[in-house]
N, CA and C of each residue as an Amber inpcrd file, in Angstrom:
protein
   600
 172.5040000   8.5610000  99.8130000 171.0850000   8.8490000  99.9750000
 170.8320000  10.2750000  99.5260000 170.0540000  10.0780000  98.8530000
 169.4680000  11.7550000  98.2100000 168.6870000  12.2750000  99.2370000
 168.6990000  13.5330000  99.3980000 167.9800000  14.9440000 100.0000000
 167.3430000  15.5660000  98.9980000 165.8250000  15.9600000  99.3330000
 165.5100000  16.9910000  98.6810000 166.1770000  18.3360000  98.6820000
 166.1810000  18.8670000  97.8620000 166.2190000  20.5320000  98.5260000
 165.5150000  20.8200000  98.6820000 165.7660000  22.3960000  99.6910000
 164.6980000  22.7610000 100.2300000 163.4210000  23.3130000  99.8150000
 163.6670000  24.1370000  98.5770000 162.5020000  24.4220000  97.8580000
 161.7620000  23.6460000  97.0200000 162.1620000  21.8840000  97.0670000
 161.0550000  21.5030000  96.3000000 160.4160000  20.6940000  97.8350000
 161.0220000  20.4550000  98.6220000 160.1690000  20.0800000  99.8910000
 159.2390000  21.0560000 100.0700000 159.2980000  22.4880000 100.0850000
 157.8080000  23.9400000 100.0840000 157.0650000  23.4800000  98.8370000
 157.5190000  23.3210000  97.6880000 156.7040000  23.3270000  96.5510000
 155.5570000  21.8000000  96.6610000 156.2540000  20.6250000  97.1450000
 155.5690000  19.7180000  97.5340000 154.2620000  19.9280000  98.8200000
 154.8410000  21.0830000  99.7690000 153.7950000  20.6860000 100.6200000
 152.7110000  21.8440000 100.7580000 152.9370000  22.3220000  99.3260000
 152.0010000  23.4440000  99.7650000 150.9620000  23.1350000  99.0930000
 149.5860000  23.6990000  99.7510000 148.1300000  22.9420000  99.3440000
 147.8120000  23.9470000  98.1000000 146.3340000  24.4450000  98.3710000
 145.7030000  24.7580000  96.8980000 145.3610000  26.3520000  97.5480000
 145.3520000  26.8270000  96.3500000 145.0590000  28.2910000  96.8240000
 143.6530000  29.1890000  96.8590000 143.8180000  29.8810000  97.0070000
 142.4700000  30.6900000  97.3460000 142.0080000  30.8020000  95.4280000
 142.2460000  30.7740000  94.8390000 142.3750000  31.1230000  93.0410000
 141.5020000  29.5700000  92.7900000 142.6100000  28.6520000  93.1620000
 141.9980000  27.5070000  92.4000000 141.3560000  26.9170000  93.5760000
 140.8870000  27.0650000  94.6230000 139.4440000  26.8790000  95.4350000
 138.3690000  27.5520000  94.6770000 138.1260000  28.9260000  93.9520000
 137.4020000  29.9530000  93.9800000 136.9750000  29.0250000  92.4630000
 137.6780000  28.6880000  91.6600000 137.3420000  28.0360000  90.5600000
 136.5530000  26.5160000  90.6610000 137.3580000  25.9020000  91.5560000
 136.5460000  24.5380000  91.7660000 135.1890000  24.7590000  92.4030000
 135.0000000  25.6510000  93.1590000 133.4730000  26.3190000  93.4070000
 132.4540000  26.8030000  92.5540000 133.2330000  27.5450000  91.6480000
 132.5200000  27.9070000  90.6160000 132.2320000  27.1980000  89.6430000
 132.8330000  25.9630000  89.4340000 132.3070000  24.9070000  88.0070000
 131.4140000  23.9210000  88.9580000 131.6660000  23.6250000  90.2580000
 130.7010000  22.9520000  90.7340000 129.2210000  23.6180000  91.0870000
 128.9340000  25.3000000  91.1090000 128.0670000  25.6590000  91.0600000
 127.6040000  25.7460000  89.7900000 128.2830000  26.0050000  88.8480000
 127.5980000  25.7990000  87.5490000 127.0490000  24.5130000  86.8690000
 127.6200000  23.1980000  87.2980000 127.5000000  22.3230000  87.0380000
 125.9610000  21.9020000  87.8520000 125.5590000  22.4540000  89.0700000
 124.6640000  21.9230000  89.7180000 123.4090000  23.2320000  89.5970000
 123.2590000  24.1870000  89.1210000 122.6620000  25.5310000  88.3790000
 121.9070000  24.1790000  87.0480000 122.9360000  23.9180000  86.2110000
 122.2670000  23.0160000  85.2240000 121.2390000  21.6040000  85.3830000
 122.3460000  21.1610000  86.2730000 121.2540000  19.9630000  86.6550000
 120.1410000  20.3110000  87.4600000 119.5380000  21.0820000  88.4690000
 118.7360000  21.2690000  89.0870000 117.3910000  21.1180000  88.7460000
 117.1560000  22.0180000  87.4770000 116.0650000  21.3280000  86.7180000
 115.2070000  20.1080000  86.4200000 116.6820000  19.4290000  85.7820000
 116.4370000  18.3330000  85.8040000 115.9580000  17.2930000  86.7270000
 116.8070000  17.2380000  87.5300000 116.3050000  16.7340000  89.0380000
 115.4530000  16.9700000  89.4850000 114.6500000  17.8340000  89.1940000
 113.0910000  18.4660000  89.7280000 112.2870000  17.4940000  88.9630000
 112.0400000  17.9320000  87.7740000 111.6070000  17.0830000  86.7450000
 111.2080000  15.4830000  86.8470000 113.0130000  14.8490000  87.1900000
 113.1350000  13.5410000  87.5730000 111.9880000  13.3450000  88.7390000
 112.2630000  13.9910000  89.5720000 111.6430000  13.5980000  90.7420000
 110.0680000  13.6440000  90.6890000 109.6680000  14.4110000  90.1510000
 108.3250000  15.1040000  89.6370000 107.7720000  13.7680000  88.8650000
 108.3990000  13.3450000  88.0950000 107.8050000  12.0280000  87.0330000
 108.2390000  10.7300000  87.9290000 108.8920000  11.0760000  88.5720000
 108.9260000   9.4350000  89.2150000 108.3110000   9.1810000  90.4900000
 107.3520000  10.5990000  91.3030000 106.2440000  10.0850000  92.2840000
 105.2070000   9.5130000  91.2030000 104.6160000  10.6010000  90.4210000
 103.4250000  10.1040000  89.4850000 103.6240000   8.4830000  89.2220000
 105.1540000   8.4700000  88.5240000 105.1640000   7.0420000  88.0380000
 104.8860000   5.7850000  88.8840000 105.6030000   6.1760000  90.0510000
 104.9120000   5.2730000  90.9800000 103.8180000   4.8300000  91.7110000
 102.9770000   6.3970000  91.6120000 101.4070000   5.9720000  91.7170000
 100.7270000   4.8360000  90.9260000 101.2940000   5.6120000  89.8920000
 100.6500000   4.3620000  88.7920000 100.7560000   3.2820000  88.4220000
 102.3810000   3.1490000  88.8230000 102.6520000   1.3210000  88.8650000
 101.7900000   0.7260000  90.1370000 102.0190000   1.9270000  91.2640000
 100.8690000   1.1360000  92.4290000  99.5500000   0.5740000  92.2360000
  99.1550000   1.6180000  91.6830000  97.6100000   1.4890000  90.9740000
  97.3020000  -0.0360000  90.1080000  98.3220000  -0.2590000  88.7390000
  98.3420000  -0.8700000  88.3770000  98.5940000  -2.3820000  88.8270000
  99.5610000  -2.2600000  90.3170000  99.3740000  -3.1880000  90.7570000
  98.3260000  -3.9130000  91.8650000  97.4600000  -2.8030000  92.1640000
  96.0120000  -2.9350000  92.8090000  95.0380000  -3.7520000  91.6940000
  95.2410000  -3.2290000  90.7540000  94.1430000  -3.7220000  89.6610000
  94.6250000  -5.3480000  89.4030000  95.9670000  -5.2820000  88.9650000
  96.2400000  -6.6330000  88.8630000  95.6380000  -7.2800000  89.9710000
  95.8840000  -7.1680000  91.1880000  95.8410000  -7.9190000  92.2900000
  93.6410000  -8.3800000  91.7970000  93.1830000  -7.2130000  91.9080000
  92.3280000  -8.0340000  91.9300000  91.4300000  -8.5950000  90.6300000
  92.7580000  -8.6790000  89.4800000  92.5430000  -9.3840000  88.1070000
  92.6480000 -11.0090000  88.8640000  93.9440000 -11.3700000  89.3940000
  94.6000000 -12.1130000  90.0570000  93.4630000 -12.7850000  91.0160000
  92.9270000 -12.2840000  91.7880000  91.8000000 -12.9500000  92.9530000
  90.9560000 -13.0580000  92.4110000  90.1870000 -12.8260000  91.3350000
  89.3710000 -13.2600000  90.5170000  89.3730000 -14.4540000  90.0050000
  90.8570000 -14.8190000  89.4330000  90.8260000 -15.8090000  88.3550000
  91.2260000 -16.9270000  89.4000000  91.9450000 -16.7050000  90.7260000
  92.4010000 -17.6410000  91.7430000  91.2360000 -18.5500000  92.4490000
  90.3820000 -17.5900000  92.4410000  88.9730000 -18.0090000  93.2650000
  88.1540000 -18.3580000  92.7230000  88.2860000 -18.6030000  90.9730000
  87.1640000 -18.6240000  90.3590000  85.7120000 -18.4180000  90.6940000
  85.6370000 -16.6340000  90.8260000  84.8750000 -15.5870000  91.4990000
  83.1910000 -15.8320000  90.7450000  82.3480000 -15.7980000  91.4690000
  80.8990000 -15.8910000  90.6740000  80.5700000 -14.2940000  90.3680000
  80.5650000 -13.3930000  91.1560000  79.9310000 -12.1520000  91.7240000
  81.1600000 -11.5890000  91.1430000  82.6300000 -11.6020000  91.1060000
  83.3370000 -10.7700000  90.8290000  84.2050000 -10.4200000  92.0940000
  85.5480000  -9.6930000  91.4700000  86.2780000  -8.9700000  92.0130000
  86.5080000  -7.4990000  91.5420000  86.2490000  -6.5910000  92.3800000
  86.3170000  -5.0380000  91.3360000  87.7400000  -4.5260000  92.5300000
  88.3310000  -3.9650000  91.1000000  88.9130000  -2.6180000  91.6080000
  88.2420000  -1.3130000  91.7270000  88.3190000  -0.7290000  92.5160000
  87.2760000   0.6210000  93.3280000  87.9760000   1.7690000  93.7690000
  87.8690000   3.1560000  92.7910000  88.3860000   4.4200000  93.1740000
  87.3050000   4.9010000  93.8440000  87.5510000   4.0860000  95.3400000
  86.9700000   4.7690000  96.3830000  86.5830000   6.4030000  96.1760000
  87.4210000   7.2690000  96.1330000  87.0430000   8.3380000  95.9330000
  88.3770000   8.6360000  94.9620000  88.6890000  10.4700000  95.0890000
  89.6410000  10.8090000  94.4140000  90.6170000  10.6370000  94.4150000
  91.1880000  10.0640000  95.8100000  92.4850000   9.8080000  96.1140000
  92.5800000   8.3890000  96.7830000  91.7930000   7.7760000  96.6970000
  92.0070000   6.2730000  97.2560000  91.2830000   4.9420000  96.6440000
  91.7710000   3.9630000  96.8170000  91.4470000   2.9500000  96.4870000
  91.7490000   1.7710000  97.0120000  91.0310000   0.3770000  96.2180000
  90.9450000  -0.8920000  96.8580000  90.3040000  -1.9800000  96.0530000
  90.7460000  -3.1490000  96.0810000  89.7740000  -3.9570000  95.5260000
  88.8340000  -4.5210000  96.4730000  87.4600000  -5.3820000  96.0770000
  86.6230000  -6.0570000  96.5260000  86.2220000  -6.9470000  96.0760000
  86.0390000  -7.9350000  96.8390000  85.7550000  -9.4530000  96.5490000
  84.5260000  -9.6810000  96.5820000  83.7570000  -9.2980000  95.6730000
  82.0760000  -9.9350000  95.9870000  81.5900000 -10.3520000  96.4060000
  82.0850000 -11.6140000  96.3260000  81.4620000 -12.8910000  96.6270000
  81.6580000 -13.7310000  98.2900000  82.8090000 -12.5860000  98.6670000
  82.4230000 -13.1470000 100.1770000  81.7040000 -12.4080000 101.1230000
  81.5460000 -12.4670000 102.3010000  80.8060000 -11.8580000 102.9440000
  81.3500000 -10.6170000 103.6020000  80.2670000  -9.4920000 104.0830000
  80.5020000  -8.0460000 103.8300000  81.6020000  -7.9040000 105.0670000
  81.8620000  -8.1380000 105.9040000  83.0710000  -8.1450000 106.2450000
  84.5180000  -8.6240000 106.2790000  84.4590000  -9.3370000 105.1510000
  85.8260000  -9.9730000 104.9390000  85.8420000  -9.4690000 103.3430000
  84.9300000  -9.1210000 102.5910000  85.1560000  -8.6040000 101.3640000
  86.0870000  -7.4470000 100.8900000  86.5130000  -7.1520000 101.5370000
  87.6790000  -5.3290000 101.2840000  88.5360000  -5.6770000 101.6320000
  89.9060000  -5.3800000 100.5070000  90.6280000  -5.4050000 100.1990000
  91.4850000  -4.0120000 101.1540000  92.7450000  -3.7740000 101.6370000
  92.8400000  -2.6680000 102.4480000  92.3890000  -1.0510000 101.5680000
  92.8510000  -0.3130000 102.7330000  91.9980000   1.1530000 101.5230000
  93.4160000   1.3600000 101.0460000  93.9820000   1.7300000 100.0300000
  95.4330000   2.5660000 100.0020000  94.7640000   3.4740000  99.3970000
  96.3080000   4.9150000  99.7260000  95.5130000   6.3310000  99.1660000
  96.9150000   6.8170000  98.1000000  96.2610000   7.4240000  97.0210000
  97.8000000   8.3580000  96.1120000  98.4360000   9.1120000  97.2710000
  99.7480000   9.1710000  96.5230000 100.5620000  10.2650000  97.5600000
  99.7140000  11.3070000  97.1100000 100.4030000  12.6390000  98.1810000
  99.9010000  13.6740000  98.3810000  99.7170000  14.7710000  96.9310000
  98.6440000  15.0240000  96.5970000  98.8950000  15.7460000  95.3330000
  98.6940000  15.0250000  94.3240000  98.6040000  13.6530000  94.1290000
  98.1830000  13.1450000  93.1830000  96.5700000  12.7170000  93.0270000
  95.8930000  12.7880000  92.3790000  94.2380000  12.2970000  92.4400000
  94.0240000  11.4610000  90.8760000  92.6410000  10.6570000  90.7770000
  91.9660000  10.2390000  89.6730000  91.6010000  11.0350000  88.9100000
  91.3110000  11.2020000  87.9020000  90.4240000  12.0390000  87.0870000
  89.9910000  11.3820000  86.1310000  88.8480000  11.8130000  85.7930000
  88.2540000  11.4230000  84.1490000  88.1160000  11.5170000  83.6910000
  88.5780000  10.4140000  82.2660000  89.2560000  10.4040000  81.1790000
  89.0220000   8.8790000  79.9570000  89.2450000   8.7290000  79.0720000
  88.5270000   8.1890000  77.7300000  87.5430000   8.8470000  77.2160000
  86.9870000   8.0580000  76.5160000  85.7640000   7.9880000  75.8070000
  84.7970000   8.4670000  76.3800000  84.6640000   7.3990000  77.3230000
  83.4790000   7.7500000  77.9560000  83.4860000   7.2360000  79.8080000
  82.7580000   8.1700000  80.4840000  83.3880000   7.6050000  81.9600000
  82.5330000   6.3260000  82.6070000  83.1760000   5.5980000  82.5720000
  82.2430000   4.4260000  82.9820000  81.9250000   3.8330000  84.5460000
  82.2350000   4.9510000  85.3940000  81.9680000   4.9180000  86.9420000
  83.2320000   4.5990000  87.6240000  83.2940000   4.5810000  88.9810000
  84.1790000   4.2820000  89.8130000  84.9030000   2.9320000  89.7450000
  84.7480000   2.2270000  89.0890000  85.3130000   0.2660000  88.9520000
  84.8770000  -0.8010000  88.0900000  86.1990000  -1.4630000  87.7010000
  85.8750000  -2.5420000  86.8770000  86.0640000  -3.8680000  87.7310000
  84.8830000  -4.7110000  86.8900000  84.8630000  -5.6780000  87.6670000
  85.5550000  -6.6040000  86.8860000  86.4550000  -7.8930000  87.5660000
  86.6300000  -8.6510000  86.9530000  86.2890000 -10.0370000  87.0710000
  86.2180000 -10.8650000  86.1910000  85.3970000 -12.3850000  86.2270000
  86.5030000 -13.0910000  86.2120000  86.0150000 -14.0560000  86.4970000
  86.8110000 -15.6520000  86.9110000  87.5930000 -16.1800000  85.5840000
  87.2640000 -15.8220000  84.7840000  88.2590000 -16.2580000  83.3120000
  89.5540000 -14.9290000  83.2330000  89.3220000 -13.4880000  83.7170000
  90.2900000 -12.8690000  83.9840000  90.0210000 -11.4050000  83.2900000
  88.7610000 -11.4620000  82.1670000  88.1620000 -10.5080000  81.5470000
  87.6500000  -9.5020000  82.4400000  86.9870000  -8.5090000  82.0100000
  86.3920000  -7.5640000  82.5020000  85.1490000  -6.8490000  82.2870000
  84.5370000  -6.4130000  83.1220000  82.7690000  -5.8890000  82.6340000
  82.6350000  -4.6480000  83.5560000  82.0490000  -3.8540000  82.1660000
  82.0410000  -2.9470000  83.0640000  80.2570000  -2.3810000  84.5180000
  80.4310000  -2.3600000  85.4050000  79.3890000  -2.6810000  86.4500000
  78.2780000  -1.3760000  86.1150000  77.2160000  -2.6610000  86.0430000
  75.4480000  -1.6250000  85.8490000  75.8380000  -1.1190000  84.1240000
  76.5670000  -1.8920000  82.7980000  76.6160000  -1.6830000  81.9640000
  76.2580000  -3.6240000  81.3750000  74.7220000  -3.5730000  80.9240000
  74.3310000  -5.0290000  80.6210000  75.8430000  -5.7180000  79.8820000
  75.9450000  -6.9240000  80.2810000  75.3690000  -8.1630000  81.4630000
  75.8700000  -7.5540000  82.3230000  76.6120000  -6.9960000  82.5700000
  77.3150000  -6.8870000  84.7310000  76.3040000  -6.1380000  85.0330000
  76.2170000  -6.9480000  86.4230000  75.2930000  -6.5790000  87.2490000
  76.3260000  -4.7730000  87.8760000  75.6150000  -4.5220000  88.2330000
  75.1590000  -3.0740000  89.1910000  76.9260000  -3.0380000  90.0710000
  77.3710000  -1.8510000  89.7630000  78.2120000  -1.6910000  90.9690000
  78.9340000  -1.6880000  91.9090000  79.7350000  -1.8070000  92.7910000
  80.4070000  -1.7360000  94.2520000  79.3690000  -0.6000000  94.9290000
  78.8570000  -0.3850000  95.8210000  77.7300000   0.7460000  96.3670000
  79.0040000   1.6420000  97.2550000  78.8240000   3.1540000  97.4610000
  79.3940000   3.8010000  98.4030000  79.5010000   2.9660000  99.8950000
  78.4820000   2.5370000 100.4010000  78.1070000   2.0960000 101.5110000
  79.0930000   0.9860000 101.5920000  79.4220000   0.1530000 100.7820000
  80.3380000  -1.2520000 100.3460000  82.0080000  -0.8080000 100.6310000
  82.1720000   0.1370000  99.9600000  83.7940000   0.2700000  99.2530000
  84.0150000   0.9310000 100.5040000  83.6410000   1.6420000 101.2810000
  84.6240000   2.7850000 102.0380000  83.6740000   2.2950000 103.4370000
  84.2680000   1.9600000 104.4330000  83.4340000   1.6710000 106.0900000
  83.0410000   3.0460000 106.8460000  82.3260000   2.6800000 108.0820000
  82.1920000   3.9980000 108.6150000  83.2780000   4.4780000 109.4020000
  83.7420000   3.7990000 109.5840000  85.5190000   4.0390000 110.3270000
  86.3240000   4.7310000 109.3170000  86.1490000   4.2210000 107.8250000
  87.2520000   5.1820000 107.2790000  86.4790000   6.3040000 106.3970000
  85.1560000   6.8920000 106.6080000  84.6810000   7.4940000 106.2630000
  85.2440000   9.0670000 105.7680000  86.1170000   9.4790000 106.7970000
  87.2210000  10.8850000 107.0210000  88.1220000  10.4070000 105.6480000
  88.6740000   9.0440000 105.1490000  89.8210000   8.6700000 104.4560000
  88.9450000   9.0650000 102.9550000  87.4420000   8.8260000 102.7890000
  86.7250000   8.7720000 101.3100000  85.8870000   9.5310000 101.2780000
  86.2290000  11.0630000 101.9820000  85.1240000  11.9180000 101.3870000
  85.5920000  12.9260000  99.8740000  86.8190000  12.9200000  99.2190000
  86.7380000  13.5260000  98.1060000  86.3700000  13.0100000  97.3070000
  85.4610000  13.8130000  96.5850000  84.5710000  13.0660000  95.5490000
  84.5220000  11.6920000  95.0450000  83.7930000  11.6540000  96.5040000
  83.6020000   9.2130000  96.4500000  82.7780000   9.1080000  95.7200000
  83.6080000   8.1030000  95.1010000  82.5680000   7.4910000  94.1300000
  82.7290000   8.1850000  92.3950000  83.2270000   8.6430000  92.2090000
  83.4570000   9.2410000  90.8310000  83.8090000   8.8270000  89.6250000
  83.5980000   9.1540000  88.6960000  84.0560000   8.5170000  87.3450000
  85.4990000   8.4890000  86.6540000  86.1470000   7.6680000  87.6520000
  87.0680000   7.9520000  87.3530000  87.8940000   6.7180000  86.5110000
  86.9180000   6.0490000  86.1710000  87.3000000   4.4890000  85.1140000
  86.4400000   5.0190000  84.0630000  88.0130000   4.7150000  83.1420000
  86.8700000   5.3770000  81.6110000  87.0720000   4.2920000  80.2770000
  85.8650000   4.1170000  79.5490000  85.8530000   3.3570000  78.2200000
  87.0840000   3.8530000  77.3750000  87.8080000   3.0120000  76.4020000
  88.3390000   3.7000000  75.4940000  87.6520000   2.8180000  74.2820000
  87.9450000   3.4730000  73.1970000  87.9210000   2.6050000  71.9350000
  87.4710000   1.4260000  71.3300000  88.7000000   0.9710000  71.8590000
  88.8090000  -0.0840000  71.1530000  88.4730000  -1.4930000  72.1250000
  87.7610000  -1.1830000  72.9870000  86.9970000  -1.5980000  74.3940000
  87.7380000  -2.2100000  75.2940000  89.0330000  -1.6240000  75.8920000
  89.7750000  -1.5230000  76.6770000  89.6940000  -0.3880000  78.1410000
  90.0830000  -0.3520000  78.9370000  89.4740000   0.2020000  80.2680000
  90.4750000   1.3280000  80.3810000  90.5890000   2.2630000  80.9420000
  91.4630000   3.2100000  81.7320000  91.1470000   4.1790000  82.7340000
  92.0990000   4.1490000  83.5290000  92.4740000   4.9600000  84.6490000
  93.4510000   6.2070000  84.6400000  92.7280000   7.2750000  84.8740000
  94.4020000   8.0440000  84.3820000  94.3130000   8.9410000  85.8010000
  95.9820000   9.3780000  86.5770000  95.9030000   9.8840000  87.4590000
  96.3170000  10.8640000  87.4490000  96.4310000  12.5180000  88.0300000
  97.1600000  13.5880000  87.5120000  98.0660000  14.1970000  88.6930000
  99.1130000  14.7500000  88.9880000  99.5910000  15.4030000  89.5710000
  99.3660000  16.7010000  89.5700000  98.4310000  17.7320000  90.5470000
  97.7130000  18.6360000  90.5130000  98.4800000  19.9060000  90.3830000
  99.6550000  19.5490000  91.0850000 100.8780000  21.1340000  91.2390000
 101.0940000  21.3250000  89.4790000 101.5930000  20.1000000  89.0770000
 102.7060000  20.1550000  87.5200000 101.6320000  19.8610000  86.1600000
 100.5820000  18.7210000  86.9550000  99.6340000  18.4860000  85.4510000
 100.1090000  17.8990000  85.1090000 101.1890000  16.7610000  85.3260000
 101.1990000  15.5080000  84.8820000 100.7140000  14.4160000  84.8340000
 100.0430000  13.6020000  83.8640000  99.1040000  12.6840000  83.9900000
  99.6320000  11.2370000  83.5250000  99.4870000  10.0410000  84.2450000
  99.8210000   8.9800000  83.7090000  98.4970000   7.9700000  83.7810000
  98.6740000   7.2970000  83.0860000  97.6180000   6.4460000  82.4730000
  98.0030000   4.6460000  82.9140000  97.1090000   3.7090000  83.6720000
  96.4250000   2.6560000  83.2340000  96.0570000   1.8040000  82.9130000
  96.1890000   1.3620000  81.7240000  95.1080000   0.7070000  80.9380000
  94.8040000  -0.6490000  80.7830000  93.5950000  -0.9570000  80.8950000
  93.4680000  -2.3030000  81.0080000  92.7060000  -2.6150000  79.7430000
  93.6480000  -3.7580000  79.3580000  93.3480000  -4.2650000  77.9970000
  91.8850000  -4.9160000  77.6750000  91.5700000  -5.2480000  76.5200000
  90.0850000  -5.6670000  76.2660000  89.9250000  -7.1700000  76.9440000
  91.2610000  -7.6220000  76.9200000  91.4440000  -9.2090000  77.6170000
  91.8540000  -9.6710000  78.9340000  92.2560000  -8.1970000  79.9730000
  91.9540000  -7.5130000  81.3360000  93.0020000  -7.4430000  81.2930000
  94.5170000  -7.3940000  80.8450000  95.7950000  -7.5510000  80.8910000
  95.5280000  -6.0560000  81.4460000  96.7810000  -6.1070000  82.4320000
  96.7000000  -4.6460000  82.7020000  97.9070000  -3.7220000  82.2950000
  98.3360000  -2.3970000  81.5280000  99.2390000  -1.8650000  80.6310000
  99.4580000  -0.9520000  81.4390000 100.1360000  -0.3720000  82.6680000
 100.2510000   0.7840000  83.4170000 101.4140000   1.8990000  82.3050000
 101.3780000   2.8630000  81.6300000 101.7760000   3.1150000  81.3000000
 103.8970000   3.3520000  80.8670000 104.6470000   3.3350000  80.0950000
 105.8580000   3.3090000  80.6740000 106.4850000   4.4470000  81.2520000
């Protein structure tokens, strides 16, 4: 049976030294010095992004209850104010018509943007299209009084009601939302055939 000797039994059990601790510290601070940025960044584009897939999936929803219910009056999506929203169902009656309120995270708001601002909501019809409200044929609106209750009145006082649905072009709809700290803005868009395109 073999024995070590004794000096490679010390050489085996001795750990790491103050030298190569001081180094593995230092490439892991440098390594995380670089990424930090980045990670800011990341994080920075992926609240926005998720506003906007939210958003986008508000609008769908009430592309969706439109065409389910084959709606007379309409279903609108409604930027309650600057930071919140909801859809509404027209056509039923004024207390079962609202859709819940949801609000952007903190720091994010609507703003307006296209062509031209075409008010707080698009409505959508029972085939799945879209019109834009109090712009002939659609009738008139979602009213302040409609979209936001007196209970959640405290939730829709920044600038309720605003233009924050805008014409583009090629007569397609958009929404664009901004992150107020960084100024990042994501977009939207609802197609001329109501498809909705939340940006990638």
């Amino acid at each position: 049976m073999e024995h070590d000797a004794p000096s490679n039994r010390r050489r085996r059990d001795r750990g790491f030294t103050l030298l190569e601790m001081l180094v593995v510290v230092a490439i892991v601070a440098i390594m995380a010095a670089v990424a930090l940025p980045s990670i800011g960044t990341y994080i920075r584009n992926y609240k926005i992004k998720g506003a906007a897939q939210e958003v986008a999936g508000e609008v769908t929803s009430a592309r969706s209850k439109a065409i389910m219910t084959n709606t007379n009056a309409g279903v609108s999506f409604v930027a309650v104010d600057a930071d919140s929203y909801r859809w509404v169902h027209e056509d039923l009656a004024a207390g079962e018509q609202l859709g819940p309120l949801k609000e952007l995270p903190v720091g994010i708001r609507f703003v307006a943007s296209g062509t031209a601002n075409a008010g707080p909501s698009i409505r959508f019809q029972r085939l799945g299209g879209f019109c834009t409200p109090g712009v002939a044929p659609c009738a008139a609106g979602v009213t302040a009084a409609v979209a936001c209750t007196a209970g959640e009145a405290a939730r829709c006082n920044r600038e309720p009601m605003g233009n924050f649905v805008g014409t583009e072009a090629g007569g397609g709809m958009i929404v664009t939302l901004l992150e107020e700290n960084t100024q990042l803005r994501r977009t939207v868009r609802i197609a001329p055939g109501g498809r909705v395109l939340p940006q990638p």
